[in-house]
C-alpha positions in Angstrom: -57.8 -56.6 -21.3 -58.6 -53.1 -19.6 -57.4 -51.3 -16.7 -59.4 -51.9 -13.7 -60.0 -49.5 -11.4 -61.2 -50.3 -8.1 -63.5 -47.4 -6.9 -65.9 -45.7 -4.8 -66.9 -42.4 -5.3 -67.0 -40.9 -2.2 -63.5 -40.9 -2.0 -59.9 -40.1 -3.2 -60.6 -42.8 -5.8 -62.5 -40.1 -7.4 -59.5 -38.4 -8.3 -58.0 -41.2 -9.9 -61.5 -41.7 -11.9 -61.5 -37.9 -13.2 -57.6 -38.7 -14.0 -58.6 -41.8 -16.8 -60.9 -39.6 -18.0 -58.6 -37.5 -18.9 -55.7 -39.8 -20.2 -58.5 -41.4 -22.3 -57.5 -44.9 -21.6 -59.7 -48.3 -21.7 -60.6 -49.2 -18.0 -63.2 -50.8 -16.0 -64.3 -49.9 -12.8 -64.1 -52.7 -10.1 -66.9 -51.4 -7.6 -65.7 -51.6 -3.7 -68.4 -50.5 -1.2 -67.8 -49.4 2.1 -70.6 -51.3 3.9 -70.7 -54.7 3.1 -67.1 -55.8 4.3 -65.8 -55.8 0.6 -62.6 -54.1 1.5 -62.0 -56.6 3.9 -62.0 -59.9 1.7 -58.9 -61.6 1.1 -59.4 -60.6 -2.6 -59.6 -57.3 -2.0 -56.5 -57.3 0.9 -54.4 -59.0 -1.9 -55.0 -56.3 -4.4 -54.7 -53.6 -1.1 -53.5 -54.8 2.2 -54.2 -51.5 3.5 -57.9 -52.5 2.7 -58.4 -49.0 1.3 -59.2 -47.5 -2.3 -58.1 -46.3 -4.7 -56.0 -49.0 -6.2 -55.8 -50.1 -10.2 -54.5 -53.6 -11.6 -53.2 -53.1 -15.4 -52.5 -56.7 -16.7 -50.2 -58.1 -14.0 -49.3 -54.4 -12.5 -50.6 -53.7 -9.2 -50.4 -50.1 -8.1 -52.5 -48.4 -4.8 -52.2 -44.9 -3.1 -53.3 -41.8 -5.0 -50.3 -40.3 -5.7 -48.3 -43.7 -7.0 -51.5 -44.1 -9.4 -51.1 -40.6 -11.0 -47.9 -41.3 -12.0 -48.0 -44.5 -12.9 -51.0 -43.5 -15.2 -49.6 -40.3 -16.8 -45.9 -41.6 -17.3 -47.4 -45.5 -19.2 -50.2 -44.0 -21.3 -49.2 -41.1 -23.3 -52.0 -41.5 -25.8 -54.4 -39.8 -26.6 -53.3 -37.1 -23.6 -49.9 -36.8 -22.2 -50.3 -35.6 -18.7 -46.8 -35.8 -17.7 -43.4 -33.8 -18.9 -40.7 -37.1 -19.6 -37.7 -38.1 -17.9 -35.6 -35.3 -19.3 -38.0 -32.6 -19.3 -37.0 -30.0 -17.3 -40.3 -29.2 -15.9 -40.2 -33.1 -14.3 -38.9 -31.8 -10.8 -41.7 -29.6 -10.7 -44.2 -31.8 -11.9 -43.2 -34.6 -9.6 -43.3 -31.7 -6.4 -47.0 -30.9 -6.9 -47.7 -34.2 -8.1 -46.6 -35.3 -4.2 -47.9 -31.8 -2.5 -51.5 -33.2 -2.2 -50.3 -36.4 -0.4 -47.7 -35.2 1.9 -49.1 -31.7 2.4 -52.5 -30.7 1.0 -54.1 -33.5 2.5 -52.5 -33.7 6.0 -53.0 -30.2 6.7 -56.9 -30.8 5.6 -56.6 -33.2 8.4 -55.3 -31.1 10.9 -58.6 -28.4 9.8 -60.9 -30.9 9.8 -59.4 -32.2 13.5 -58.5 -28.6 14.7 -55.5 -29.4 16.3 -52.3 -27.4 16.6 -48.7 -28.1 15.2 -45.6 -26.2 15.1 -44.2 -25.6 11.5 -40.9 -27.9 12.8 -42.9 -30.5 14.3 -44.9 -31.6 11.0 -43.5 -32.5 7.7 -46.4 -30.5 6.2 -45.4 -27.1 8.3 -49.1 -26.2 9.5 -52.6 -25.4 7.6 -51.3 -21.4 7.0 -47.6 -22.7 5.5 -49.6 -25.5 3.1 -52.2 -22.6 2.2 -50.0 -20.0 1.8 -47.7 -21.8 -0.5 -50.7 -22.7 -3.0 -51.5 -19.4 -3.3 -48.3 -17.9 -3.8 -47.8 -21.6 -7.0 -51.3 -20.7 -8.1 -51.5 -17.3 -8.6 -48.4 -17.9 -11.8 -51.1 -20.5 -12.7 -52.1 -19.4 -16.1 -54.6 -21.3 -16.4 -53.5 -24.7 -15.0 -49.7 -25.3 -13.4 -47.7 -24.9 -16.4 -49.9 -22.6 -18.5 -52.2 -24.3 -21.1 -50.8 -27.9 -20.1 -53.5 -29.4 -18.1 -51.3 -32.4 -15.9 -51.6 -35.2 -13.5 -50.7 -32.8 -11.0 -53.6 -30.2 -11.7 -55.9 -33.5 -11.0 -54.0 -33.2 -7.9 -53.9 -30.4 -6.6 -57.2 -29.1 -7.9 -58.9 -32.0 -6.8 -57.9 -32.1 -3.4 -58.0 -28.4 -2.9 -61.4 -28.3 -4.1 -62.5 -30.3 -1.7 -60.8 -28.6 1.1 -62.6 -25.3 0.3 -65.6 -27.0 -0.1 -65.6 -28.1 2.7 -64.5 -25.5 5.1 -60.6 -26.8 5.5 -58.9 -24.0 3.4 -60.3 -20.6 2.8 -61.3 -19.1 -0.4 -58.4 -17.0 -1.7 -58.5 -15.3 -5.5 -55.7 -17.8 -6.2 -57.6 -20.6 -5.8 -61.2 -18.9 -7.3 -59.7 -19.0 -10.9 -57.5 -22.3 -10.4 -60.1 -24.2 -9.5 -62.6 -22.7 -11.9 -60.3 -24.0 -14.7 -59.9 -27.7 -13.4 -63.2 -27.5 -12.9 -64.8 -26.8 -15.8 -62.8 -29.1 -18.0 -65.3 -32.3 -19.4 -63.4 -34.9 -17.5 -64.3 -33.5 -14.1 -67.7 -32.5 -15.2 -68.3 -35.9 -16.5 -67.3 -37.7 -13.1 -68.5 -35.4 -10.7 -71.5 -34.9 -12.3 -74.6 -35.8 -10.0 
């Protein structure tokens, strides 16, 4: 039996989407629509109680939230792409960080853009929009082309995905940095084949 995914695509689950393509695993998408009350049913909310997408079930496994599904995925299915450094690698500490910057940073301070409100650096667990900006630029300009050089990771689905979106959308601004970064994630067949249309 395959994965299933439980997916929309006009949202975060699309991440998680481009992130199977790339592992390369069997999976079947579950559709979950936003306007028929789908992500309300009580066989959704037992899959989700948060109601929200994206969330996968892999046999008896049940995993939700973005960040959870990235490394559950990249850690359990190592064939035919390995997306994550092992237990004992050293580069795991950095891995994991980036792998949880675009939860508890990336995507809060596109929030607080999006919103335009003001926080203090202390007062917010992400620091502010300029701290969660400035700190990508300073990561991505040793990116050569992807986080550790020519080892495309769970984390560069990430962190590419979600910072795409934020300079597509007006959140972050452009910086050479990001320009070459997310050219790279961007143009690798995985992305191109989900975002596609």
């Amino acid at each position: 039996m395959s994965l299933e995914f439980y997916h929309n695509p006009q949202s975060r689950a699309a991440m998680t989407h481009w992130l199977l393509e790339e592992i390369g695993c069997d999976y079947t998408i579950r559709p979950v629509a936003y306007e028929d009350g789908s992500m309300r049913t009580p066989e959704f909310l037992a899959i989700n109680p948060m109601g929200k997408i994206p969330a996968i079930k892999d046999g008896d496994t049940i995993v939700t939230e973005t960040t959870a599904i990235a490394i559950y995925l990249a850690d359990k299915y190592k064939t035919p792409n390995d997306l994550a450094p092992g237990i004992d690698d050293p580069r795991r500490g950095e891995y994991l960080r980036w792998v949880a910057y675009q939860s508890a940073c990336i995507d809060p301070a596109m929030m607080q853009a999006g919103l335009k409100f003001e926080t203090s650096r202390q007062q917010a667990a992400w620091g502010n929009v300029e701290l969660v900006m400035d700190v990508l630029d300073a990561r991505l300009a040793k990116a050569d082309p992807y986080l550790f050089g020519d080892w495309f990771t769970a984390a560069d689905v990430l962190i590419g995905g979600a910072l795409g979106w934020a300079v597509q959308f007006g959140m972050f601004e452009m910086r050479p940095g990001y320009e070459n970064y997310i050219k790279a994630v961007q143009s690798r067949p995985a992305f191109q084949k989900v975002f596609a249309g």
